[in-house]
Structures are given as C-alpha cells and as structure tokens.
C-alpha positions in Angstrom: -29.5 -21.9 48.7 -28.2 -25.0 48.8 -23.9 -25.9 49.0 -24.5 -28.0 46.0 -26.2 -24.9 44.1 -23.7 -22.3 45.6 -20.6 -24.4 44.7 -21.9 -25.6 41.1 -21.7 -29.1 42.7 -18.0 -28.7 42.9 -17.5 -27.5 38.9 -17.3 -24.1 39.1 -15.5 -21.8 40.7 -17.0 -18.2 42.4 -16.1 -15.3 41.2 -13.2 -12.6 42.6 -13.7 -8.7 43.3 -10.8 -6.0 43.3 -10.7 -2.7 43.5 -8.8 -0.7 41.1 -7.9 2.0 44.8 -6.5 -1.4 46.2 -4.0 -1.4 43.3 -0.6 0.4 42.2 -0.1 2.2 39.2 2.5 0.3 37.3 4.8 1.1 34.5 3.4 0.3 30.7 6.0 -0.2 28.1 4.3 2.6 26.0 4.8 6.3 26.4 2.4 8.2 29.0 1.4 4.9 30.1 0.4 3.7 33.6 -1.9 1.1 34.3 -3.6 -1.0 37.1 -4.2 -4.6 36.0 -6.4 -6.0 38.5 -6.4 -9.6 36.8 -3.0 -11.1 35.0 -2.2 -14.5 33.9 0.4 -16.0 36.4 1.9 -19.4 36.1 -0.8 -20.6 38.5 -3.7 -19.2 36.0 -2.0 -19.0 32.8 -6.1 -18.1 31.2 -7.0 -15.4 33.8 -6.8 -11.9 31.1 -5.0 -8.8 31.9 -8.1 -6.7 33.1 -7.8 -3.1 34.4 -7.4 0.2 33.8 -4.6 2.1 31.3 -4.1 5.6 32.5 -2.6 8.1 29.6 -1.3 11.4 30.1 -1.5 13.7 27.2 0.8 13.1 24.6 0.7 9.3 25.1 1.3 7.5 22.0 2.8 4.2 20.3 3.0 2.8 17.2 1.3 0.2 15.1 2.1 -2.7 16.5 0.0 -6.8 16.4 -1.2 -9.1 19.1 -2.5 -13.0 18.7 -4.3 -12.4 21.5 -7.6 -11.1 21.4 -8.9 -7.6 23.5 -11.9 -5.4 24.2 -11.2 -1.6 25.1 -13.6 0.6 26.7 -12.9 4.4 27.1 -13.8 6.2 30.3 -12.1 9.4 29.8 -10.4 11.5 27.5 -10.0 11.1 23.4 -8.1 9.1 21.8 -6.9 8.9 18.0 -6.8 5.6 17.0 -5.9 4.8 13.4 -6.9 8.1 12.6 -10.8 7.6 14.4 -11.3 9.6 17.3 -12.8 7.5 20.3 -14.0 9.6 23.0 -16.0 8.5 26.2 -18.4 5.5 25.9 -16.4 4.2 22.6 -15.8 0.2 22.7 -13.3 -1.4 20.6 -12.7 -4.8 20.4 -9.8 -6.5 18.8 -9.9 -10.1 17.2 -7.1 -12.4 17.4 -5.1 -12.1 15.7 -5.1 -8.3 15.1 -3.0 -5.0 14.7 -3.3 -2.0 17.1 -3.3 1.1 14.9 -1.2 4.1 15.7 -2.6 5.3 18.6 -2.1 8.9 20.4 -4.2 11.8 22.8 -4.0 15.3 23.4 -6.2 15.1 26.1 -4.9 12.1 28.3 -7.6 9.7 29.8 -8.4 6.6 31.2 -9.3 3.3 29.2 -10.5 -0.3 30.4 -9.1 -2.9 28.6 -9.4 -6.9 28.6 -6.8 -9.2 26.6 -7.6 -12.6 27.1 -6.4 -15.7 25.6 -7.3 -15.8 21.9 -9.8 -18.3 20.6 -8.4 -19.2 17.4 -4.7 -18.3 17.6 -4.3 -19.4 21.4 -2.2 -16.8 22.1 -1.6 -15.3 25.6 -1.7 -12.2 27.1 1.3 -11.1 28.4 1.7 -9.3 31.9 5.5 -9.8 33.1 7.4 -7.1 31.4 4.7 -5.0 29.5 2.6 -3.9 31.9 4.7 -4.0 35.4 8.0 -2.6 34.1 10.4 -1.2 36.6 11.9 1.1 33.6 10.6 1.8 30.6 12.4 0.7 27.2 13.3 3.3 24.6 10.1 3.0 22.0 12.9 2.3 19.0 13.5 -1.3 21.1 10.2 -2.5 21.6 8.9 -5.0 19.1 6.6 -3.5 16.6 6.2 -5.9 13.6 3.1 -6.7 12.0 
C-alpha cells in the first residue's frame, strides 16, 4: 500500500486501540457506578466521545435526568430497568440529542457500553471532567436533574 493510501494523502487521521484491562475503574457520579472511559473529550480533542464501559453493582440507580448530547448504550451484562422496560443482554438503546434518560435501576448489577458524542443538532458536549472521574461522589439530592 502506498504512504499516500495509508495516510489518506495527509486528510485523515488512523485510528487508536485501548484496552478496557489497560484502564482504571473511575468514580461515576451515579450510585453503584464505576466506569472505564477509554475515549474522553480533552481540551486537545474537544469531539473525541466518552466511550467505555459503565460497571453497576446491584442496586445502582439514578433519576430522570436530560442530556443535549446525543448516546448509544449497549448492554453486556445484567438487566436493567429503564423507564420501566427491562433491557437485558444484547439490548441497544440510543439516545437523540437532545433527550431524557429515564429512571434507571438493577437488581442484578452488570456491565453496559456506552458512547456520548457530540450532538448533531444541539452541539452539545459530552462531559468527562467531573462525571465520570470523580474523586468522591456527590450526594444524589445535589446533582443536577432537570429536564
């Protein structure tokens, strides 16, 4: 293959592997949360989407809350009640921007893949800083749940 073919002649850039073993779990500001966020926007690469994996230990929960960014959900393991639906292995959910998460809990704990990325109408951002790496959790009555 040619450098010219390889490189996209210069206008694309080649993609990135992690590992989710190569990562820390890290503090989610939602009850029972953990998570391993492979990708985050940075300053540097304020587009790249929080990709990863949300770990949930049974009895993980949090409200109703909205995003104007827009996400996709996959679920590994466990079930989940969300908005009253129960999602079990191989369930995708995808959320538009903007959007509302539903009351969410499980009983059984589990693991989910998610991807927020930048939303195409609203614009908005993911966030990273301070929801998914937090050093202590905020009481649930603090965090911002307005729709």
């Amino acid at each position: 293959m040619s450098e010219a073919a390889r490189t996209g002649a210069g206008r694309h850039l080649p993609y990135e592997v992690k590992h989710v073993d190569d990562v820390e779990w890290e503090t989610i500001r939602w009850p029972g949360e953990t998570g391993k966020m492979l990708f985050h926007p940075r300053p540097e690469r304020p587009t790249e989407p929080n990709a990863g994996i949300l770990r949930l230990e049974p009895g993980a929960h949090h409200p109703i809350h909205n995003h104007d960014f827009a996400q996709v959900w996959y679920v590994l393991k466990g079930e989940f009640r969300i908005d009253g639906h129960l999602c079990t292995p191989g369930a995708m959910l995808f959320h538009p921007d903007p959007h509302f998460e539903g009351a969410f809990s499980t009983e059984t704990g589990g693991e989910i893949l998610i991807v927020q990325y930048p939303g195409p109408t609203t614009k908005g951002l993911p966030i990273y800083n301070g929801r998914f790496n937090m050093k202590v959790r905020k009481p649930l009555h603090e965090e911002r749940t307005d729709l």
